[in-house]
KEKE-3310 file (N, C-alpha, C; in steps of 0.2 Angstrom, whole numbers, plus 5000, padded with zeros to 4 digits):
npx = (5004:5003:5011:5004:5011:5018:5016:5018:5022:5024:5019:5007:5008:5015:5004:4994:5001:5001:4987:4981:4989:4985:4973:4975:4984:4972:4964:4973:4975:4968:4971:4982:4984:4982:4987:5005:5011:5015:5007:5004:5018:5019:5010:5013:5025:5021:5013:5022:5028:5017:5013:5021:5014:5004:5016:5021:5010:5008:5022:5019:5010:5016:5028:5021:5013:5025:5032:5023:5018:5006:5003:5002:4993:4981:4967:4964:4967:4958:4947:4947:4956:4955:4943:4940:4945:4940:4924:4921:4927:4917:4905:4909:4911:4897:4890:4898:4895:4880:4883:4887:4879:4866:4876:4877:4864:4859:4849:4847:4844:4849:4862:4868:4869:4881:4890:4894:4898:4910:4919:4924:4935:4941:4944:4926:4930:4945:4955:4951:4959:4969:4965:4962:4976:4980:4974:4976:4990:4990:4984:4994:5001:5007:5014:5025:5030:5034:5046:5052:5055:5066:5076:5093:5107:5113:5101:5093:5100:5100:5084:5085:5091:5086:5073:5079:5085:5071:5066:5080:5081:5071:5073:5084:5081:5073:5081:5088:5091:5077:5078:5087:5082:5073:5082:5082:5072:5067:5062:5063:5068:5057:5046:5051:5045:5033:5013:5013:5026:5024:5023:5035:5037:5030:5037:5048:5045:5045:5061:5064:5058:5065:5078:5092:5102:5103:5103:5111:5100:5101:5109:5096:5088:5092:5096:5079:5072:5082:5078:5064:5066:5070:5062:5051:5058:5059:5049:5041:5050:5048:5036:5036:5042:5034:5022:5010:5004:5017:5020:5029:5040:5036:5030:5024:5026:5038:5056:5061:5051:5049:5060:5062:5049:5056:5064:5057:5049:5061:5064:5053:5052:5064:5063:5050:5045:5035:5021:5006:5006:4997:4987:4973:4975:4969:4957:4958:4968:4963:4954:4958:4959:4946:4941:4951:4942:4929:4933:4936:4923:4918:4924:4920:4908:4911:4916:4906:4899:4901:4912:4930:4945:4960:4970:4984:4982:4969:4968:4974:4965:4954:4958:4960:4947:4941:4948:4941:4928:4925:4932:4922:4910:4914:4917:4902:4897:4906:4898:4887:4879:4875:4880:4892:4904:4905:4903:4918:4926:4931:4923:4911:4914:4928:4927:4921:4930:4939:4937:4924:4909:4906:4916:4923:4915:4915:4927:4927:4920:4929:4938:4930:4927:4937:4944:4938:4938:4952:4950:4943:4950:4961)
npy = (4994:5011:5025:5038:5055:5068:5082:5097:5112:5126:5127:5129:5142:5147:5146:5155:5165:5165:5166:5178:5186:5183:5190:5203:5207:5208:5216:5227:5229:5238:5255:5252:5256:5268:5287:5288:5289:5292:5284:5274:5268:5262:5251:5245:5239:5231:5223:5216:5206:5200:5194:5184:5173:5163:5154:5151:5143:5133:5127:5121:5112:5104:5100:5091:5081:5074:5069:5061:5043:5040:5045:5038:5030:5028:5027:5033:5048:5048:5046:5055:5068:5074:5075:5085:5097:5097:5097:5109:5119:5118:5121:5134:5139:5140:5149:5160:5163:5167:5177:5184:5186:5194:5206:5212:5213:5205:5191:5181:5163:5161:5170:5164:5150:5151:5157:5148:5137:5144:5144:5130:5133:5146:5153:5157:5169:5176:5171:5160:5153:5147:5135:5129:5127:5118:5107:5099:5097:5091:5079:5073:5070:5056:5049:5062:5059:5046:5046:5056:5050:5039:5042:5046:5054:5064:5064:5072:5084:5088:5093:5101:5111:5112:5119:5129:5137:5142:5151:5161:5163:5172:5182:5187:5191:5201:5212:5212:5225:5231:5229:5216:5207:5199:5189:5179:5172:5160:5145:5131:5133:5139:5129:5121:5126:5121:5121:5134:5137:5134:5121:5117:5127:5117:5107:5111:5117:5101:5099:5111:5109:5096:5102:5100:5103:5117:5135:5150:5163:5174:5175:5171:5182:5194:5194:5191:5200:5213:5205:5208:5222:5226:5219:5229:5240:5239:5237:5249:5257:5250:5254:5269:5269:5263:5269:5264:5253:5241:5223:5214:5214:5208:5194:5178:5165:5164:5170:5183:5182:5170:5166:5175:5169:5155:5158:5165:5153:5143:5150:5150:5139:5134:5141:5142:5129:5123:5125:5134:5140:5147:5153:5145:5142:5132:5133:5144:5142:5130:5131:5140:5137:5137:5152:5156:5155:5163:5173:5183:5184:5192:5204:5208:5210:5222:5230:5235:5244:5263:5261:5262:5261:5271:5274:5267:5266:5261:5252:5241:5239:5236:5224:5215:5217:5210:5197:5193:5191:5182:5172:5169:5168:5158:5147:5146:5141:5127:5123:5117:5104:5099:5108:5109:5101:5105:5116:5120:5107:5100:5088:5086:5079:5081:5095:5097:5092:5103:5116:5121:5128:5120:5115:5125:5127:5116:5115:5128:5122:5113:5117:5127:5115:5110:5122:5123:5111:5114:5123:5117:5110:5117)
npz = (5000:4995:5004:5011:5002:5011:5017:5008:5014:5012:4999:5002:5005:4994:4985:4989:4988:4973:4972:4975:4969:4955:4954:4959:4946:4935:4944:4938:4928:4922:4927:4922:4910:4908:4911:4916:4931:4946:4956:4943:4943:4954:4952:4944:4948:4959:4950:4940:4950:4952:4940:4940:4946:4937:4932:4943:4947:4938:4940:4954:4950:4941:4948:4958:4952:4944:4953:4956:4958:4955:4942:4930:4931:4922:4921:4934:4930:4921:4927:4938:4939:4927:4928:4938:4935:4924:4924:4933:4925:4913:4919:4926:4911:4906:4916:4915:4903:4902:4908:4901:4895:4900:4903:4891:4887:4877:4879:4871:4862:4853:4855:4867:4862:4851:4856:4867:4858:4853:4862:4860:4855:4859:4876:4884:4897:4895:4909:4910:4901:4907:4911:4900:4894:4906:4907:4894:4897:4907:4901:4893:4905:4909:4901:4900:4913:4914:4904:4909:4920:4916:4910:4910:4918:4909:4900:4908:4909:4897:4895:4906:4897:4889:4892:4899:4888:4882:4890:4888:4873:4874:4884:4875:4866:4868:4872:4860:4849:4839:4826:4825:4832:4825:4821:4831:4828:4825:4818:4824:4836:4840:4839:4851:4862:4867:4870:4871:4879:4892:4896:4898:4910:4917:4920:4924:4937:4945:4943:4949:4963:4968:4971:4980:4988:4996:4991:4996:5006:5005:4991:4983:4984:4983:4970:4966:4969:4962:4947:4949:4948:4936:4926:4930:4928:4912:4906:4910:4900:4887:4888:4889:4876:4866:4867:4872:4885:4886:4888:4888:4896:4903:4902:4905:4902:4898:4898:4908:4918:4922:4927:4938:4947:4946:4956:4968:4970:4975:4987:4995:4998:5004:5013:5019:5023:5033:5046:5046:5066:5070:5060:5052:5038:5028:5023:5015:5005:4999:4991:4983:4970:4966:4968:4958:4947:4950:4951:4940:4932:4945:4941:4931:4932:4941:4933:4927:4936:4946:4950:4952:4950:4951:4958:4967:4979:4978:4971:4976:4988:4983:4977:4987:4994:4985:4982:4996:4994:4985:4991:5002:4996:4986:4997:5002:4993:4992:5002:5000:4994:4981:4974:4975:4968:4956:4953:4958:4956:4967:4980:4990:5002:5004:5003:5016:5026:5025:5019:5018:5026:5034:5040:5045:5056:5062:5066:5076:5084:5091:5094:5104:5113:5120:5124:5135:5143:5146:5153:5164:5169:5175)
capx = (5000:5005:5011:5002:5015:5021:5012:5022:5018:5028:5015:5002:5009:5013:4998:4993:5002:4997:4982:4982:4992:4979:4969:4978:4986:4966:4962:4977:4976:4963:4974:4990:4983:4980:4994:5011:5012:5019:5002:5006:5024:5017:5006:5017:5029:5016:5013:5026:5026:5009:5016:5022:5006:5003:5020:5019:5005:5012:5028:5019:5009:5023:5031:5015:5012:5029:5032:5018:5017:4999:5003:5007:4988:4977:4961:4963:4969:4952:4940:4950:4959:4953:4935:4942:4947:4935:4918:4920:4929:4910:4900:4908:4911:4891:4889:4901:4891:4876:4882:4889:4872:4863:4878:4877:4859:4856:4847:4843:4846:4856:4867:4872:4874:4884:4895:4898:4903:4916:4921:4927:4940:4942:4939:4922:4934:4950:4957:4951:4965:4974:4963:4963:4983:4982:4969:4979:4996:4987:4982:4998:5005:5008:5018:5031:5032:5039:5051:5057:5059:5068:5082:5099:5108:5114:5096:5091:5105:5098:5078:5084:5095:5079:5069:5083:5084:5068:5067:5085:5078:5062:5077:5090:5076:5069:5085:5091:5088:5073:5081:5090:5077:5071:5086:5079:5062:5070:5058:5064:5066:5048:5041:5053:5039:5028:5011:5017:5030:5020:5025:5042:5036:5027:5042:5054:5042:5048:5068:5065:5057:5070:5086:5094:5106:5101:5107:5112:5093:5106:5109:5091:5084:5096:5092:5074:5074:5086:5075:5060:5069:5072:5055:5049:5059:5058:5039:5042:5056:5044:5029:5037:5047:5030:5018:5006:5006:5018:5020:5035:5045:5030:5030:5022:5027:5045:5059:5060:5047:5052:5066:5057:5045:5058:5069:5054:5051:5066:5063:5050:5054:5070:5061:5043:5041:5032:5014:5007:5000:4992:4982:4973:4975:4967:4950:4956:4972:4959:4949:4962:4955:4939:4942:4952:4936:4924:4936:4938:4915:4916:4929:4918:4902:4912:4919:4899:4898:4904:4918:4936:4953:4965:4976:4988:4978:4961:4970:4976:4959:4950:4959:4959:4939:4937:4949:4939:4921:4929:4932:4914:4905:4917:4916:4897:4899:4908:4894:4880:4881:4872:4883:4902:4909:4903:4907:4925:4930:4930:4919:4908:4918:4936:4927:4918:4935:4947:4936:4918:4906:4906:4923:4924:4911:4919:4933:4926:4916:4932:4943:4928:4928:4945:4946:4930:4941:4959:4946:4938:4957:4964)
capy = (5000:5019:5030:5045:5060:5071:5086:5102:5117:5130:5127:5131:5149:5151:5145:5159:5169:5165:5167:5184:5189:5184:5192:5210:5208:5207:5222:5232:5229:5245:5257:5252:5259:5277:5292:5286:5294:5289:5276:5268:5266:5258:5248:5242:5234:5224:5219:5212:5204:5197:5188:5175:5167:5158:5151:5147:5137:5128:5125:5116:5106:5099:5095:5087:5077:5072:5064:5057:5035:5036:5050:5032:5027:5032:5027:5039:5052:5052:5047:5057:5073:5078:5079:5089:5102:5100:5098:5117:5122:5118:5122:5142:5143:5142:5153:5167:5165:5168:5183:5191:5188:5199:5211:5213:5214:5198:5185:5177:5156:5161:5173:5161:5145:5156:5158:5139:5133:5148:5141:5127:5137:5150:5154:5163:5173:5175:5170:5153:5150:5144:5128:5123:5122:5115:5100:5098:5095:5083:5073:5070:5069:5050:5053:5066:5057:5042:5051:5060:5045:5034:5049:5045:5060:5067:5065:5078:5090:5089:5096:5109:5115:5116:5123:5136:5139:5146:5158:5165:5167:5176:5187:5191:5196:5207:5215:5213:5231:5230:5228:5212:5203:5193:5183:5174:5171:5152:5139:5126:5135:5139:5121:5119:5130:5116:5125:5141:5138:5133:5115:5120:5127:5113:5102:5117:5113:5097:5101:5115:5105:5090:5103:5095:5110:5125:5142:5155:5165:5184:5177:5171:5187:5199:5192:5191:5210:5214:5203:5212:5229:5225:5217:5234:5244:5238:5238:5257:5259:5248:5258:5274:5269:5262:5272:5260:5250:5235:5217:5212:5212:5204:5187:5174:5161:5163:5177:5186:5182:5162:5166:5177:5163:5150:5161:5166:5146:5141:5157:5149:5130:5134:5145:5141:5124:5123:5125:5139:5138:5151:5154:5140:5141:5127:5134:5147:5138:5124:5137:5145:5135:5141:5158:5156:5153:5166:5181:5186:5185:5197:5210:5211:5215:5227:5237:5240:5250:5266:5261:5263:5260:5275:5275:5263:5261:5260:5244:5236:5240:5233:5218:5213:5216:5204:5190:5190:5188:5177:5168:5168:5163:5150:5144:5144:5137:5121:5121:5115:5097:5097:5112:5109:5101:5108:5124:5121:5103:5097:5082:5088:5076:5083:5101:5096:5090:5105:5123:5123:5131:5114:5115:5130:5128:5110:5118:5131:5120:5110:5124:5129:5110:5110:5128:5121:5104:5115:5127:5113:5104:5120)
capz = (5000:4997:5008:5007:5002:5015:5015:5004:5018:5007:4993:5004:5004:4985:4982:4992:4985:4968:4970:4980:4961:4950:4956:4958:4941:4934:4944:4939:4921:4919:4927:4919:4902:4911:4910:4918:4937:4953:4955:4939:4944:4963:4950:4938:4950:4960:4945:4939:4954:4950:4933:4943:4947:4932:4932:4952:4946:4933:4942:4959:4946:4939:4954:4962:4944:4941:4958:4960:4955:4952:4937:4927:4931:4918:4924:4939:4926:4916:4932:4944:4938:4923:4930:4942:4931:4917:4925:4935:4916:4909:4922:4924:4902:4905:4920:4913:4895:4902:4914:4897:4889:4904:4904:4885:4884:4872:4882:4866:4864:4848:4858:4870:4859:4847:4864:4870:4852:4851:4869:4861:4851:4862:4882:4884:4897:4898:4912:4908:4895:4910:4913:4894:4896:4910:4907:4890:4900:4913:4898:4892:4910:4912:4895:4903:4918:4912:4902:4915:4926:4913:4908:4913:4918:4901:4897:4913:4908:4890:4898:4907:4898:4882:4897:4899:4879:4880:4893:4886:4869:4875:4886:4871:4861:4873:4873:4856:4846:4835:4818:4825:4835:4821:4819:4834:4827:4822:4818:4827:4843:4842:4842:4857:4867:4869:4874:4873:4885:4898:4895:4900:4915:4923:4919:4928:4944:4944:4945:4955:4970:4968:4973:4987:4992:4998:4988:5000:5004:5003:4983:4979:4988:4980:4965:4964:4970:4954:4944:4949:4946:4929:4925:4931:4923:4908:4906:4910:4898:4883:4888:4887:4870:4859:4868:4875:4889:4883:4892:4885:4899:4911:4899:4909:4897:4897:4900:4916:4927:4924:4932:4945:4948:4950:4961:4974:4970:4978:4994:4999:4999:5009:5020:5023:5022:5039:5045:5052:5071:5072:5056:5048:5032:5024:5019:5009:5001:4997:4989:4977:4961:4966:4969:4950:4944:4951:4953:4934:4933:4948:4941:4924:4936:4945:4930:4925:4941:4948:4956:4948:4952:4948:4963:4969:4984:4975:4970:4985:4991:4976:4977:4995:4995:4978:4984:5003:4994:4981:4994:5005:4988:4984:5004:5004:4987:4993:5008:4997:4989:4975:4968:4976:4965:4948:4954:4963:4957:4974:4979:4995:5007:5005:5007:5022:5028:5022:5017:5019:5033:5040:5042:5049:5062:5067:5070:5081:5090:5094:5099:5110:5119:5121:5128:5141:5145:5150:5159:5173:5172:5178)
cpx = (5004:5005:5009:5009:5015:5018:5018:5019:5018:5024:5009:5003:5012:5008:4989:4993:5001:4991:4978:4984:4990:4974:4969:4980:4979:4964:4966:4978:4973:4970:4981:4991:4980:4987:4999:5010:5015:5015:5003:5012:5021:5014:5008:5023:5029:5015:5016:5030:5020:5011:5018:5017:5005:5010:5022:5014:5005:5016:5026:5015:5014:5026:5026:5014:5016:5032:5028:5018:5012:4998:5001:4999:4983:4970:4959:4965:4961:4947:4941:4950:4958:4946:4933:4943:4940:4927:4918:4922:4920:4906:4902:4908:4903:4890:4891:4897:4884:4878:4884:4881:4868:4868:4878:4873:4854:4858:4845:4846:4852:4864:4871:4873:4880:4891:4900:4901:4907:4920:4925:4933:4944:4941:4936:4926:4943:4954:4956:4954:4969:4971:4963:4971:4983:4980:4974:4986:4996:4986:4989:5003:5010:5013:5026:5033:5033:5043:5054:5060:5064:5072:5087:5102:5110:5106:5090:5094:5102:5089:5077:5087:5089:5076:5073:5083:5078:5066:5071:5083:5073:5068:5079:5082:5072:5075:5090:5089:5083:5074:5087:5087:5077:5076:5086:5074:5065:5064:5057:5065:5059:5045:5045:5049:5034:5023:5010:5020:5030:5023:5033:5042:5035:5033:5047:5052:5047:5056:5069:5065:5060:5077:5087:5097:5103:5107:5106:5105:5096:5104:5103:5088:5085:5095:5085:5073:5077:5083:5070:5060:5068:5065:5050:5052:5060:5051:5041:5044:5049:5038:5030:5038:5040:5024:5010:5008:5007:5021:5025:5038:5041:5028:5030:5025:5036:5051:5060:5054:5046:5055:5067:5054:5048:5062:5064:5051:5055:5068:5060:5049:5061:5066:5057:5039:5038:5026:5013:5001:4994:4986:4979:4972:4972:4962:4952:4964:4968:4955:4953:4959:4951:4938:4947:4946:4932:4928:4935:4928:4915:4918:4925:4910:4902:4914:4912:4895:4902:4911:4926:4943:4958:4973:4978:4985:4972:4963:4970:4969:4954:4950:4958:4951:4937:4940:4943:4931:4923:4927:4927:4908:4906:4914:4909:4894:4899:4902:4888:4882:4879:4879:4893:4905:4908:4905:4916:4928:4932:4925:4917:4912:4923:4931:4924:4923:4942:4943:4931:4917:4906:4912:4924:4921:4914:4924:4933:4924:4923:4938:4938:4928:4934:4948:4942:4932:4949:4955:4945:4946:4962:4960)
cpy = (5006:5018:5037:5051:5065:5077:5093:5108:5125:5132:5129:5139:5152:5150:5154:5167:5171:5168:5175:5188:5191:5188:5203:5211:5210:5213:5229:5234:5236:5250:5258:5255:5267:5280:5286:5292:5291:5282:5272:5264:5258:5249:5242:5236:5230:5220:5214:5207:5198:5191:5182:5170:5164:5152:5147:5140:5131:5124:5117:5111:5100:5094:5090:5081:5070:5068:5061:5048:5036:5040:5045:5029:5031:5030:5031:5046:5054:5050:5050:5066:5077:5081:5085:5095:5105:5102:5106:5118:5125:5122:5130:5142:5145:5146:5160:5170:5167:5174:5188:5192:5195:5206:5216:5215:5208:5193:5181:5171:5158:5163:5167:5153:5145:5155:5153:5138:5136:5145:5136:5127:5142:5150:5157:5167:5171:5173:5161:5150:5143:5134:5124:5122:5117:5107:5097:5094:5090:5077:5069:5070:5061:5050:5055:5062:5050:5042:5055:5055:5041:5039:5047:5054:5066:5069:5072:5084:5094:5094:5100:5114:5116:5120:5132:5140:5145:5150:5165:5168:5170:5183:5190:5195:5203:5211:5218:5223:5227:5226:5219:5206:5196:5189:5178:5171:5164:5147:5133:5128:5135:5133:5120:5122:5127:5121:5131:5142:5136:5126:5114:5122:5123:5107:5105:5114:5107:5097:5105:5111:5100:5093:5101:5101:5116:5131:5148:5160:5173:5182:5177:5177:5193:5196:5192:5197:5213:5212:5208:5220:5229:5224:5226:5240:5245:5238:5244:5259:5257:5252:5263:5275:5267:5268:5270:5255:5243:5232:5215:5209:5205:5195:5182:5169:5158:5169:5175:5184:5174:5162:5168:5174:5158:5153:5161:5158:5143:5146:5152:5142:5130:5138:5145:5135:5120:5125:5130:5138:5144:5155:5147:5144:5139:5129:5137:5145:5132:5127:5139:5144:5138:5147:5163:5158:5160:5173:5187:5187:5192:5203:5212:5213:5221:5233:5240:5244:5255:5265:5258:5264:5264:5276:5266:5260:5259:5252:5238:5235:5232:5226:5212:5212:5210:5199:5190:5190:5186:5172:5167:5165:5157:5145:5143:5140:5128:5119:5116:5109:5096:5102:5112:5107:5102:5114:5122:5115:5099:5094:5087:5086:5081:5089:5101:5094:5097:5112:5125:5128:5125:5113:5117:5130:5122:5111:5122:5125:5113:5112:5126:5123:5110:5117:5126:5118:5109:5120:5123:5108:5110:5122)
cpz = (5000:5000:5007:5010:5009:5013:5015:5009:5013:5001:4994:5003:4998:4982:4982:4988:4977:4966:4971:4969:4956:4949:4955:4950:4938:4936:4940:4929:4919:4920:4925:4912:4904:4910:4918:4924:4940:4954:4952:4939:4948:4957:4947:4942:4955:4954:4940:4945:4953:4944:4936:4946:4944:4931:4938:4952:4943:4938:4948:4953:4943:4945:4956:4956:4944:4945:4961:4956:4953:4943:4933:4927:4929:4919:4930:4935:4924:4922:4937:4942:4934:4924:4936:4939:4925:4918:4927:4930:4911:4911:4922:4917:4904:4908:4917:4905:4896:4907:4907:4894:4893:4903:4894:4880:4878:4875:4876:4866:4858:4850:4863:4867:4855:4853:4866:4864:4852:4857:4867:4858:4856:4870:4881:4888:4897:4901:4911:4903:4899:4911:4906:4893:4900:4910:4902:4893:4904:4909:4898:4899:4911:4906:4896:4910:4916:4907:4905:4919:4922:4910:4912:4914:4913:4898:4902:4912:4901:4892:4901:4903:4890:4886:4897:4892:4879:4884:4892:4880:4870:4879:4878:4865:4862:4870:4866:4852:4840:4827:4819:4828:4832:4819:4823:4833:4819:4822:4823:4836:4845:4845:4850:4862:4866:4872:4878:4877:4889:4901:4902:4909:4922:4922:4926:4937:4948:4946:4950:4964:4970:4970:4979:4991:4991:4993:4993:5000:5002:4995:4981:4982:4982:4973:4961:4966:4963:4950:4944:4947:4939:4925:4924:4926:4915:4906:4905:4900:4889:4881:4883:4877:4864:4862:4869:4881:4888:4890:4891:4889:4906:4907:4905:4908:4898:4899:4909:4920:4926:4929:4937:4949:4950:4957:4969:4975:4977:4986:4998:5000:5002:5018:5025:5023:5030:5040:5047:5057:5073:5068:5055:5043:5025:5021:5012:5003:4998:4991:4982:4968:4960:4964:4961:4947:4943:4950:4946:4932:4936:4948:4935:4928:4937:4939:4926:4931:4941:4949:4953:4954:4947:4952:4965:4975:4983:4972:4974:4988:4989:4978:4982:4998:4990:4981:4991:4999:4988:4984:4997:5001:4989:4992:5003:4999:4989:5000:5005:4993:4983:4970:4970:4973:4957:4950:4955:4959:4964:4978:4990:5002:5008:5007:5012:5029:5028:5022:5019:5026:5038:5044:5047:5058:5067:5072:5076:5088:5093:5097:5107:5115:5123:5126:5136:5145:5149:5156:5166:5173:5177:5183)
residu = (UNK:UNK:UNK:UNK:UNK:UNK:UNK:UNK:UNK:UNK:UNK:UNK:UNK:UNK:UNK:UNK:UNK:UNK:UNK:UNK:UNK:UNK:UNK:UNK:UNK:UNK:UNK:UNK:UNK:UNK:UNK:UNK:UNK:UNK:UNK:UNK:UNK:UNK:UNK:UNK:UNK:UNK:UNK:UNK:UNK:UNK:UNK:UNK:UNK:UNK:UNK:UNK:UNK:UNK:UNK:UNK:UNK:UNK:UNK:UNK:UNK:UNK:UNK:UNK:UNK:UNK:UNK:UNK:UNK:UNK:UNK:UNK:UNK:UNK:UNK:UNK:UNK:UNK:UNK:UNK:UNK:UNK:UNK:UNK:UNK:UNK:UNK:UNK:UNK:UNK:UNK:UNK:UNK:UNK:UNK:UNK:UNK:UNK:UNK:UNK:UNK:UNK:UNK:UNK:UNK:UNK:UNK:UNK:UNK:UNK:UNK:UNK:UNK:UNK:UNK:UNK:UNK:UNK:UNK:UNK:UNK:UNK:UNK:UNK:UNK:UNK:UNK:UNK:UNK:UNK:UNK:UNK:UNK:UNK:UNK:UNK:UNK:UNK:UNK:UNK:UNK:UNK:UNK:UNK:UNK:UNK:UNK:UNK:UNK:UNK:UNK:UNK:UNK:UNK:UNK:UNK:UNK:UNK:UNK:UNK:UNK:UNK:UNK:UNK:UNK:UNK:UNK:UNK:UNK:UNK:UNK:UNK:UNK:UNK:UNK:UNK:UNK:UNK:UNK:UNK:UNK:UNK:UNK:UNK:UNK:UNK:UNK:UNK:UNK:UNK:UNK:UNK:UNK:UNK:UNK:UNK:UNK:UNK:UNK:UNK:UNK:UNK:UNK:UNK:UNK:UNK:UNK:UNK:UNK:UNK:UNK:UNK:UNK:UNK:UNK:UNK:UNK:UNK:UNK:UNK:UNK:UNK:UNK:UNK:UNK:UNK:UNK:UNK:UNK:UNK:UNK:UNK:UNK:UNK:UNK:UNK:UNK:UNK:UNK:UNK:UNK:UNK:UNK:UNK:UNK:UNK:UNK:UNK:UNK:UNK:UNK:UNK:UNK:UNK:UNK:UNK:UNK:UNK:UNK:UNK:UNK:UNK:UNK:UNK:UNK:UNK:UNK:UNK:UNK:UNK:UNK:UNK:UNK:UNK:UNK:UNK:UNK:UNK:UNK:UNK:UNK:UNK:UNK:UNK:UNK:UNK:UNK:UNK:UNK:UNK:UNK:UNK:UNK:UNK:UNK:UNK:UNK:UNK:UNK:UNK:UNK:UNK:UNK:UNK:UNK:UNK:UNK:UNK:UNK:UNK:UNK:UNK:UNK:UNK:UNK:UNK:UNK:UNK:UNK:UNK:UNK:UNK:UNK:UNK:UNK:UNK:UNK:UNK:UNK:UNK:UNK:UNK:UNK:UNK:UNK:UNK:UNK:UNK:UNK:UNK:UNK:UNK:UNK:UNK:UNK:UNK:UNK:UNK:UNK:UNK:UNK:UNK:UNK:UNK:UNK:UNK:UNK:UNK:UNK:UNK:UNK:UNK:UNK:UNK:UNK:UNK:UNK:UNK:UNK:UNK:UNK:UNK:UNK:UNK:UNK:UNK:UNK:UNK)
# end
């Protein structure tokens, strides 16, 4: 019989973190396209900041994946994992297509089957790009995972050292002058950016969470600090030079904030792989798919009211109010059976175990026995 894995604590707070990112980068996108000021500055370099969410996301996947035996079990694959991803993928494409039909005025049946068939081309929003990688990548997971196990060392040197290829070329090009870029823009490199890149990522996971030795927390600090400078100032420098607000340097994909992303990676797997006593965590780490989910619906509500984000605090603001009823949804969400795991991906058990109001209340009520019990012992 397995042993069940050793629980990653570390990933509980880049998950955290992640998802805290998503969320902000989403808010920040409006006013990043406003005059350049001091706000935009504050804006710009949270935000580049933010770009590592998707790649934090990838990354733990990979790890989680790629060392897992059961990866290799394709029956748990298609009645486990993918249903997981795909049934809540179905269930919001529908919800957010018919929030567009409301917000767009055309409730018609045309309008929204029009919708779903483009869905299967397309995401109805955005943000749900991330789930058609990711399902994609799970297919072929059992795939990469024994090809990764079956690599002798020459054949792991050869994996990162393509993983690196395309970060570096997505760098040099950044930086090459205009008129010489395109010498990079090679064929063959291309196809090597397996699903735009991402491929690479959730591979990167993988190597990352397997270093054995510690790197000095001074160099990786200093570093992803300098990283970050650079990211930032570059956006700036990009903006200022085409005259709209360019991404360049903020490439999720590949570049800089890969190496952003492995760097605070490797921070907080040295630093904080430990639980914390004094928050619980679990709900809303349990939660973070979810709150994927819903966040990007309630930012398209919010931008058909009053209420705008021009300043650097109206951000912060913004952000910290839409994750915390993000999360209260999602939470009362997983409380109800019929709808928890069609919304969330999360089977009522585990949430009634890990996120829910039941949870929650369990908890309480077994802090308050406990507090009741050292009370009549003392």
């Amino acid at each position: 019989m397995r042993s069940e894995r050793t629980h990653i604590y570390y990933f509980d707070y880049l998950r955290l973190l992640a998802s805290v990112c998503v969320v902000y980068m989403h808010i920040a996108a409006t006013p990043l396209r406003n005059a350049i000021n001091t706000h935009w500055h504050l804006i710009n370099l949270c935000t580049s900041l933010g770009f590592t969410a998707v790649p934090l996301f990838f990354m733990m996947s990979g790890y989680l994946l790629l060392t897992d035996e059961k990866t290799t079990n394709v029956s748990i694959l298609l009645r486990h994992r993918i249903p997981h991803l795909f049934v809540p993928l179905v269930t919001w494409t529908c919800v957010i297509t018919l929030l567009y039909s409301f917000l767009f005025n055309d409730m018609t049946t045309s309008f929204y089957s029009r919708s779903l068939i483009s869905a299967l081309n397309t995401p109805i929003s955005v943000h749900l790009w991330f789930l058609y990688t990711l399902i994609a990548i799970y297919i072929i997971s059992p795939v990469i995972y024994g090809g990764i196990k079956n690599l002798d060392k020459a054949g792991h040197i050869l994996v990162i050292s393509l993983i690196s290829l395309v970060s570096l070329r997505t760098i040099v090009q950044i930086l090459l002058p205009d008129h010489l870029d395109t010498l990079l823009n090679i064929d063959l490199l291309s196809k090597i950016e397996f699903f735009g890149g991402h491929l690479c990522t959730f591979i990167l996971g993988y190597y990352l969470g397997n270093i054995k030795k510690n790197i000095p927390n001074s160099l990786l600090i200093f570093s992803a600090v300098s990283l970050l400078l650079i990211i930032t100032l570059g956006t700036y420098w990009f903006t200022i030079k085409n005259g709209f607000y360019d991404q360049t340097f903020q490439n999720q994909a590949s570049g800089f904030e890969i190496i952003l992303a492995s760097l605070i990676f490797l921070i907080f797997k040295q630093n904080f792989n430990y639980p914390c006593k004094r928050i619980d965590f679990k709900p809303m780490v349990t939660l973070t798919f979810a709150i994927y989910f819903i966040h990007m619906p309630l930012i398209d509500i919010l931008n058909r009211t009053s209420v705008r984000n021009t300043t650097f605090v109206d951000t912060l603001v913004i952000t910290v109010s839409l994750f915390v009823i993000s999360y209260l949804i999602m939470k009362t969400a997983t409380s109800i059976k019929p709808i928890c795991f069609v919304f969330t991906g999360l089977s009522f058990n585990k949430a009634s175990k890990s996120c829910n109001w039941i949870y929650t209340f369990t908890k309480l009520k077994q802090k308050r026995t406990n507090s009741d019990i050292k009370e009549k012992t003392n």
